[in-house]
PDBQT receptor file of N, H, CA, C and O in Angstrom, charges set to zero:
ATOM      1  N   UNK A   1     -70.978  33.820 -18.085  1.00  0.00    +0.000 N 
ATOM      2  CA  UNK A   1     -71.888  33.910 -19.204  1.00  0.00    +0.000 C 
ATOM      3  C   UNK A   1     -71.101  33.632 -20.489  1.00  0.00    +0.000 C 
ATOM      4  O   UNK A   1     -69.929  33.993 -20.603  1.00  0.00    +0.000 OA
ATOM      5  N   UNK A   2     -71.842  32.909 -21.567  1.00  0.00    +0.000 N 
ATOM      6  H   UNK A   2     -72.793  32.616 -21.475  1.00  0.00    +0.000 HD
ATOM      7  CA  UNK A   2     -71.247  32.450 -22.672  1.00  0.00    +0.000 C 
ATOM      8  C   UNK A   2     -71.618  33.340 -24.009  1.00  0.00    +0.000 C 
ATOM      9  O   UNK A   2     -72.832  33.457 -24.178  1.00  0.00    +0.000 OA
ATOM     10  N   UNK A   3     -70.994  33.823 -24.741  1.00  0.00    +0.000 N 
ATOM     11  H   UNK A   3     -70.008  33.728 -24.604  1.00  0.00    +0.000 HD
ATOM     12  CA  UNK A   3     -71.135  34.861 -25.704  1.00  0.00    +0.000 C 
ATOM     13  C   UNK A   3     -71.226  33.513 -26.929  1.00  0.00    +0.000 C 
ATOM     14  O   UNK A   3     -70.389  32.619 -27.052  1.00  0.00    +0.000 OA
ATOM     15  N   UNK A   4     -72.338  33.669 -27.649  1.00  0.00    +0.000 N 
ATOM     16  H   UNK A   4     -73.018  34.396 -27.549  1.00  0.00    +0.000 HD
ATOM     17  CA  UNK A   4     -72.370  32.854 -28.593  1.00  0.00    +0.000 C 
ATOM     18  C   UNK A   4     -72.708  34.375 -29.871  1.00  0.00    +0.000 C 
ATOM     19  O   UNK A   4     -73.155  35.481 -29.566  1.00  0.00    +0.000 OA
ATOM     20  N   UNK A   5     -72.310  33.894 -31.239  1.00  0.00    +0.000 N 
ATOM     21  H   UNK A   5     -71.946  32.996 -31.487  1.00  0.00    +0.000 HD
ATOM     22  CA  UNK A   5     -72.552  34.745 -32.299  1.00  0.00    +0.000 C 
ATOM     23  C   UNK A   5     -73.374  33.584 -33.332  1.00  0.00    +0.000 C 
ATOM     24  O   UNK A   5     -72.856  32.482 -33.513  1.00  0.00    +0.000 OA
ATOM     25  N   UNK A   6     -74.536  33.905 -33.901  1.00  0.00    +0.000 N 
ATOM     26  H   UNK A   6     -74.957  34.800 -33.754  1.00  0.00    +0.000 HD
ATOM     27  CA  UNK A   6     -75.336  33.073 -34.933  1.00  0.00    +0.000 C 
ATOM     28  C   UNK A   6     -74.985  33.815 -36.115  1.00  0.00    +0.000 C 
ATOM     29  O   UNK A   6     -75.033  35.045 -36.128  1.00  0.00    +0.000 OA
ATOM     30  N   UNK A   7     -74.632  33.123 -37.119  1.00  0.00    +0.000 N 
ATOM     31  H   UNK A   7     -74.593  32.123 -37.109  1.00  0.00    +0.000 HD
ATOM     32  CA  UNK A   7     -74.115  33.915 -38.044  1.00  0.00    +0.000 C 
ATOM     33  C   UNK A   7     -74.891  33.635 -39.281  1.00  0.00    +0.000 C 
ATOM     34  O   UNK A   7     -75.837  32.898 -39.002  1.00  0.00    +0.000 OA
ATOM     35  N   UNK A   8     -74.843  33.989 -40.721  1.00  0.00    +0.000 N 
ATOM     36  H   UNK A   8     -74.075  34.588 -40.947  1.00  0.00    +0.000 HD
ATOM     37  CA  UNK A   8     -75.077  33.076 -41.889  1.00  0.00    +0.000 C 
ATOM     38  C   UNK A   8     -74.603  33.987 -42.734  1.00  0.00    +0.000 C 
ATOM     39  O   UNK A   8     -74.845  35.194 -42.744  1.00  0.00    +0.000 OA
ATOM     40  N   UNK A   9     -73.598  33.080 -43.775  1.00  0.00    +0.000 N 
ATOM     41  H   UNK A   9     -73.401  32.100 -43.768  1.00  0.00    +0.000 HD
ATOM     42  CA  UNK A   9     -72.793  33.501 -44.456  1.00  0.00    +0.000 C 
ATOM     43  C   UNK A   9     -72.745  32.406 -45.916  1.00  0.00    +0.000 C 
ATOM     44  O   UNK A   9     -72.163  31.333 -46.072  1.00  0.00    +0.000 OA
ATOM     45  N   UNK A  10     -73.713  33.295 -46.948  1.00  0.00    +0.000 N 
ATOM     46  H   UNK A  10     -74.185  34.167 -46.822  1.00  0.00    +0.000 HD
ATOM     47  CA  UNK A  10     -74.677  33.011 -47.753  1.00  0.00    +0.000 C 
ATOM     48  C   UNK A  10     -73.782  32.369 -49.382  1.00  0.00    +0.000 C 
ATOM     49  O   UNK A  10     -74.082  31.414 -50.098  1.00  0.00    +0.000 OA
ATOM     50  N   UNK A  11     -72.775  33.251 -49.485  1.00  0.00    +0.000 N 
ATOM     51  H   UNK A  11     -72.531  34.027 -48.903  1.00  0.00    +0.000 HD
ATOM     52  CA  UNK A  11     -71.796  33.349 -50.985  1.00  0.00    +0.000 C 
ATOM     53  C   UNK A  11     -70.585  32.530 -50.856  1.00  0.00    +0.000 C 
ATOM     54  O   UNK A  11     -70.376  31.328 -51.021  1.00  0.00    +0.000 OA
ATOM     55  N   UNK A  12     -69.595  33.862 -50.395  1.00  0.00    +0.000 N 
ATOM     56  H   UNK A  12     -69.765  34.838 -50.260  1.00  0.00    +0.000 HD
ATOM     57  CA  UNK A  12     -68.288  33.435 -50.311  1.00  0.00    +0.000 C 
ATOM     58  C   UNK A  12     -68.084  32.911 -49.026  1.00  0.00    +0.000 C 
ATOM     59  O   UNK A  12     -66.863  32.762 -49.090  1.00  0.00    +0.000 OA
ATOM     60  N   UNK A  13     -68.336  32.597 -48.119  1.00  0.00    +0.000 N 
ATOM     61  H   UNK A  13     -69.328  32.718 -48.067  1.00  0.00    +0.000 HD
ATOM     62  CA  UNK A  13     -68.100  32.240 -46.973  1.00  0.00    +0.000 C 
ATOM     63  C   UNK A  13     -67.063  33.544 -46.218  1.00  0.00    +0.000 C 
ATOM     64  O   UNK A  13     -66.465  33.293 -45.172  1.00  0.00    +0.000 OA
ATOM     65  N   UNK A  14     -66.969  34.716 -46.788  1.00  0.00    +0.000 N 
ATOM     66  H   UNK A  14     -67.455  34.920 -47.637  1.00  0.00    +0.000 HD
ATOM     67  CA  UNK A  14     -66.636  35.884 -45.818  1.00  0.00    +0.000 C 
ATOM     68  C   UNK A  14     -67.078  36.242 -44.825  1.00  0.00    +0.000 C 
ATOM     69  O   UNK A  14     -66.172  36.677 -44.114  1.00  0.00    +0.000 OA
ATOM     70  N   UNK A  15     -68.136  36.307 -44.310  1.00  0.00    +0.000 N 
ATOM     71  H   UNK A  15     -68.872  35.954 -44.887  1.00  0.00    +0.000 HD
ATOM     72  CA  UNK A  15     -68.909  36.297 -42.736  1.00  0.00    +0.000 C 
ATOM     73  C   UNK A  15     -68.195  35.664 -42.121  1.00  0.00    +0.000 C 
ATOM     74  O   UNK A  15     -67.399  36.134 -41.307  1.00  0.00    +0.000 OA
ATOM     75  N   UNK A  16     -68.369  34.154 -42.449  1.00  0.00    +0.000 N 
ATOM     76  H   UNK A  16     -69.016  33.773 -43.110  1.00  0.00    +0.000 HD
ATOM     77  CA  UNK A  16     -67.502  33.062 -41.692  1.00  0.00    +0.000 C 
ATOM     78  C   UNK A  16     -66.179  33.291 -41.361  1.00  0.00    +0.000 C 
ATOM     79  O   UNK A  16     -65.786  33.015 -40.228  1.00  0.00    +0.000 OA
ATOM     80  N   UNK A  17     -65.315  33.836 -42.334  1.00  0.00    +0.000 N 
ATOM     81  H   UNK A  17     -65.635  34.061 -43.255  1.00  0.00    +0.000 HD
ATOM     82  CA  UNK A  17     -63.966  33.776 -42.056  1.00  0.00    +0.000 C 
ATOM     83  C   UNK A  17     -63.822  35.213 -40.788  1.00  0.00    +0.000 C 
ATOM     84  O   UNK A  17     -63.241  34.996 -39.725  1.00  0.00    +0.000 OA
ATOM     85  N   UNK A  18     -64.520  36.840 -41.144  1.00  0.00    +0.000 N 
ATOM     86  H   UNK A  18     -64.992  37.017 -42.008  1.00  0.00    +0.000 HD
ATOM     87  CA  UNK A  18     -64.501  37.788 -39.999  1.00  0.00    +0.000 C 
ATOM     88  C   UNK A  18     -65.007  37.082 -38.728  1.00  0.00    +0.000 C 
ATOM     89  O   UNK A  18     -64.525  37.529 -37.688  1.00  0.00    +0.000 OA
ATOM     90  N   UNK A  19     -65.636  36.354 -38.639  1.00  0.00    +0.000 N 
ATOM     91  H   UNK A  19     -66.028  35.991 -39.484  1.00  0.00    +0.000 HD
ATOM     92  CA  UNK A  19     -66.610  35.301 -37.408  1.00  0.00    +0.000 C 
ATOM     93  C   UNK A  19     -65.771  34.584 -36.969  1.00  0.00    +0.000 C 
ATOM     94  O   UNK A  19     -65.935  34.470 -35.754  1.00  0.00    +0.000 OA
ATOM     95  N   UNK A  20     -64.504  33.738 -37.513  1.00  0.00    +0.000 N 
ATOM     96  H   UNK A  20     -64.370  33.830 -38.500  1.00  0.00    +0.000 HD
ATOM     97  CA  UNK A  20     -64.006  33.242 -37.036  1.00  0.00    +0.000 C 
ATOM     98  C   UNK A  20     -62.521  33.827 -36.860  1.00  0.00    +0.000 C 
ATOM     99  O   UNK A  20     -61.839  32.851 -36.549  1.00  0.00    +0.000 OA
ATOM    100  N   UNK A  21     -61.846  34.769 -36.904  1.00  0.00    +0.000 N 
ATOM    101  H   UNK A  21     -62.400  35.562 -37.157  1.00  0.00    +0.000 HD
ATOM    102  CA  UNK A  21     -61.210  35.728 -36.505  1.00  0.00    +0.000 C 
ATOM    103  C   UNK A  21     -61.836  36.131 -34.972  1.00  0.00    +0.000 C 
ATOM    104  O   UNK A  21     -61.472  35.746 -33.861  1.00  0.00    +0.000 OA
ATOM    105  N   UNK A  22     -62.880  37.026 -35.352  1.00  0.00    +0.000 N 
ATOM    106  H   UNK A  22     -63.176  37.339 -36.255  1.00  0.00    +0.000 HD
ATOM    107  CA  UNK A  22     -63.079  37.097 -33.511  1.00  0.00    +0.000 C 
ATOM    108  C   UNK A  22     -63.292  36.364 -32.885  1.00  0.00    +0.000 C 
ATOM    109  O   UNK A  22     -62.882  36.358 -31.724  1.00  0.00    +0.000 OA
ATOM    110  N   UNK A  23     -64.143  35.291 -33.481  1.00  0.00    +0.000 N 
ATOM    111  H   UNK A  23     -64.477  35.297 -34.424  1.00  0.00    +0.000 HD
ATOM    112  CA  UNK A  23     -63.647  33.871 -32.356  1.00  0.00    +0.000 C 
ATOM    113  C   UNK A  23     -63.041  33.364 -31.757  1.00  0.00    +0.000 C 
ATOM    114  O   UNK A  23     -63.274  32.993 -30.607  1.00  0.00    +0.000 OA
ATOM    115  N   UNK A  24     -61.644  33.144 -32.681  1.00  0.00    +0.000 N 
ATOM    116  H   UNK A  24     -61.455  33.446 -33.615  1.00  0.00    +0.000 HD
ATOM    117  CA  UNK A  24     -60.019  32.911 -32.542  1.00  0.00    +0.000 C 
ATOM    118  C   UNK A  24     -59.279  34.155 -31.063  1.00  0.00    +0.000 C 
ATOM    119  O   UNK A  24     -58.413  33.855 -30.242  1.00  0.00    +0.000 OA
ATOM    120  N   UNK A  25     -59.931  35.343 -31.184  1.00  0.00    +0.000 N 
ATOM    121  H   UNK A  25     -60.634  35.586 -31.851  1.00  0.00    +0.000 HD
ATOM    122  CA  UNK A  25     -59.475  36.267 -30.389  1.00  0.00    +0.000 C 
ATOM    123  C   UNK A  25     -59.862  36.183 -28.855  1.00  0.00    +0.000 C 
ATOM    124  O   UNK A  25     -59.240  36.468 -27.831  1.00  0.00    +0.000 OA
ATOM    125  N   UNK A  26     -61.349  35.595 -29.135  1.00  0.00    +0.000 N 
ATOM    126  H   UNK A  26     -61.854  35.363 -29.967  1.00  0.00    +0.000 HD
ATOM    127  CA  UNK A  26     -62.426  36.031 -27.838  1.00  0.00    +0.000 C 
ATOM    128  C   UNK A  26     -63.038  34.313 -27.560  1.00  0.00    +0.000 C 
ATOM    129  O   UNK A  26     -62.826  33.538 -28.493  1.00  0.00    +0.000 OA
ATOM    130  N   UNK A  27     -63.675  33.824 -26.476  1.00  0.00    +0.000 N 
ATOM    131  H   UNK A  27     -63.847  34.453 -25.718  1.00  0.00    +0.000 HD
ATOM    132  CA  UNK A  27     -64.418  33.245 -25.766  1.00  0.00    +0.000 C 
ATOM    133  C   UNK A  27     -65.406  33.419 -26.446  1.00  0.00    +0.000 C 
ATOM    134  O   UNK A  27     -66.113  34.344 -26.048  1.00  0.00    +0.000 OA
ATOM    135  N   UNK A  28     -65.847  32.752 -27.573  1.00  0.00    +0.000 N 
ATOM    136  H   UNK A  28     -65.273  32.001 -27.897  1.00  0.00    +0.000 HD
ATOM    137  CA  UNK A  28     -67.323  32.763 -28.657  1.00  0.00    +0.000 C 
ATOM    138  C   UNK A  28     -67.429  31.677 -28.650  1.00  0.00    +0.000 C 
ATOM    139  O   UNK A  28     -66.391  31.016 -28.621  1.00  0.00    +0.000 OA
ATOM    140  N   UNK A  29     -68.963  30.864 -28.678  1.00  0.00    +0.000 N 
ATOM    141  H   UNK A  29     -69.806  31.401 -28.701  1.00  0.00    +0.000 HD
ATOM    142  CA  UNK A  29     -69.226  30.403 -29.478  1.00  0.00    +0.000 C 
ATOM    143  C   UNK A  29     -69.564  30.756 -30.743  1.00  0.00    +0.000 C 
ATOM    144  O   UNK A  29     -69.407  31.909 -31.146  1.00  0.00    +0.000 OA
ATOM    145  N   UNK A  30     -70.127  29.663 -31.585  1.00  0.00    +0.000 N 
ATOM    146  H   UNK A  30     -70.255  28.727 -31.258  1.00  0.00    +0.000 HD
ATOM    147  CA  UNK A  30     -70.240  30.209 -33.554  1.00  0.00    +0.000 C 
ATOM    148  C   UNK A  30     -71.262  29.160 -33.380  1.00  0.00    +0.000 C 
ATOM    149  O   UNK A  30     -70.947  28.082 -32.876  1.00  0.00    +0.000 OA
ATOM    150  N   UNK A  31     -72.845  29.484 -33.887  1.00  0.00    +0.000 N 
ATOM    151  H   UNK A  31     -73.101  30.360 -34.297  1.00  0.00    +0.000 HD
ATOM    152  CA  UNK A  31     -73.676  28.933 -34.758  1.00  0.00    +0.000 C 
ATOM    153  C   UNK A  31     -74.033  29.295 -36.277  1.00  0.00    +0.000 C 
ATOM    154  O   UNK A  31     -74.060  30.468 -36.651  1.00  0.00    +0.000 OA
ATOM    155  N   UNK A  32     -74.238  28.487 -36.916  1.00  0.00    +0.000 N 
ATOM    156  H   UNK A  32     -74.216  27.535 -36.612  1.00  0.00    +0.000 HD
ATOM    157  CA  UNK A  32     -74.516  28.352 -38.114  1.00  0.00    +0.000 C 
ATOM    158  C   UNK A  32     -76.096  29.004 -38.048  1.00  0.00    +0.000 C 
ATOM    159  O   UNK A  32     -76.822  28.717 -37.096  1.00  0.00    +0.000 OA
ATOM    160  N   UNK A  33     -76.523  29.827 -39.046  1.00  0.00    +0.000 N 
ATOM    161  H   UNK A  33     -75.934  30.061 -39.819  1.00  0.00    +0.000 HD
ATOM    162  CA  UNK A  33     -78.025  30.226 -38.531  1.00  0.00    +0.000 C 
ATOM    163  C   UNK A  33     -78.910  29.261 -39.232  1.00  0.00    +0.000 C 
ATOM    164  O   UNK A  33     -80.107  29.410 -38.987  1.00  0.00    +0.000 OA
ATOM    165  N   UNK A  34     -78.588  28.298 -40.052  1.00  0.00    +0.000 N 
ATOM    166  H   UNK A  34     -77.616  28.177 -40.251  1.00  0.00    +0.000 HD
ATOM    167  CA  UNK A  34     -79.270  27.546 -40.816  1.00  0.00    +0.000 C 
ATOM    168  C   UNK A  34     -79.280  26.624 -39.911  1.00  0.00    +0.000 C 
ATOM    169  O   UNK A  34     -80.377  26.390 -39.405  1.00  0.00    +0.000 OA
ATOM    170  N   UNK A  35     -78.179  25.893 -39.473  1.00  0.00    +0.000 N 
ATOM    171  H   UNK A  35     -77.288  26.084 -39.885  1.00  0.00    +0.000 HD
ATOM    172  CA  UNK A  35     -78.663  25.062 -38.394  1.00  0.00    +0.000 C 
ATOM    173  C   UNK A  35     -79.093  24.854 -36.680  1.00  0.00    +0.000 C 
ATOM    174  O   UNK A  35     -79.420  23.938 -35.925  1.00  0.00    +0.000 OA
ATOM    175  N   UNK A  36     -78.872  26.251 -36.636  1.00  0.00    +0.000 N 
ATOM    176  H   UNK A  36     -78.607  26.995 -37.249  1.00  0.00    +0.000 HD
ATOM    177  CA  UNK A  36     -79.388  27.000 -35.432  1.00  0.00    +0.000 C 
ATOM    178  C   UNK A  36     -80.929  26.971 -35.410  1.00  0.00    +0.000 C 
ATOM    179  O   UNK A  36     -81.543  26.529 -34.439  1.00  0.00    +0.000 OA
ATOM    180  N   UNK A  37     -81.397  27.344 -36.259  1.00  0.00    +0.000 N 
ATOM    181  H   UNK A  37     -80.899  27.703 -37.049  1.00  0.00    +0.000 HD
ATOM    182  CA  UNK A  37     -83.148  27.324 -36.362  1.00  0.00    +0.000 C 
ATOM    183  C   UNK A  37     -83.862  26.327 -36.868  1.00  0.00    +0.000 C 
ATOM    184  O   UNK A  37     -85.073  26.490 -36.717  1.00  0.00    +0.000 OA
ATOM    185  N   UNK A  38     -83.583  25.460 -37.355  1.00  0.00    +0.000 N 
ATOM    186  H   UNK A  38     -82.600  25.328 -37.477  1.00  0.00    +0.000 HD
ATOM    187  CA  UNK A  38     -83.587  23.357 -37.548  1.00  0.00    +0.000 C 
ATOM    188  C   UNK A  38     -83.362  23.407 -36.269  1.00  0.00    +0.000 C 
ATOM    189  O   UNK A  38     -82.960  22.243 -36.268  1.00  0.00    +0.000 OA
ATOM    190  N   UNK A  39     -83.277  23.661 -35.356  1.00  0.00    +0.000 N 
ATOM    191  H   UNK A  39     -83.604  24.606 -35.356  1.00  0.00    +0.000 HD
ATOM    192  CA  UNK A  39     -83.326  22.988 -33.853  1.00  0.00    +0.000 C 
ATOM    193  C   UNK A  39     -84.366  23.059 -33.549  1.00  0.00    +0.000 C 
ATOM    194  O   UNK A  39     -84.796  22.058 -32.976  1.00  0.00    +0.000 OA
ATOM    195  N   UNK A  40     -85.367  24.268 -33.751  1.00  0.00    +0.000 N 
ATOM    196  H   UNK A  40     -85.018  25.081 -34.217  1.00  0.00    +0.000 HD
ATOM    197  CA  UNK A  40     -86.427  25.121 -33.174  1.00  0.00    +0.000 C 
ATOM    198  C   UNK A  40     -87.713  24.141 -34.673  1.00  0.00    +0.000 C 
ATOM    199  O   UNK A  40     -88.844  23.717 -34.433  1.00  0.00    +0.000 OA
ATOM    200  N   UNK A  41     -87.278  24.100 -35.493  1.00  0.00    +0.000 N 
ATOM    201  H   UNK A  41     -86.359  24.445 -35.688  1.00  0.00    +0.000 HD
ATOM    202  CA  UNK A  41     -88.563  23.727 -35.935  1.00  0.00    +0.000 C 
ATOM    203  C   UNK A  41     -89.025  22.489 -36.454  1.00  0.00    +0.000 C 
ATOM    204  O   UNK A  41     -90.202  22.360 -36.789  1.00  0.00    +0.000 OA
TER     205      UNK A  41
């Protein structure tokens, strides 16, 4: 099973950078939530 995290990280791009820390650590994928839900509509 694939662990994906949807994220959105609105200002400083700080979400992004903690998001991609555990990424770096763990078997994640990373979606963008803005372009995660442009798929769907």
């Amino acid at each position: 099973m694939e662990t994906t995290i949807i994220y959105y990280s609105k200002h400083h791009g700080n979400t992004k950078k903690v998001i991609d820390a555990i990424a770096s650590e763990n078997q994640i994928a990373l979606e963008n939530a803005r372009a995660f839900y442009r798929k769907f509509i």
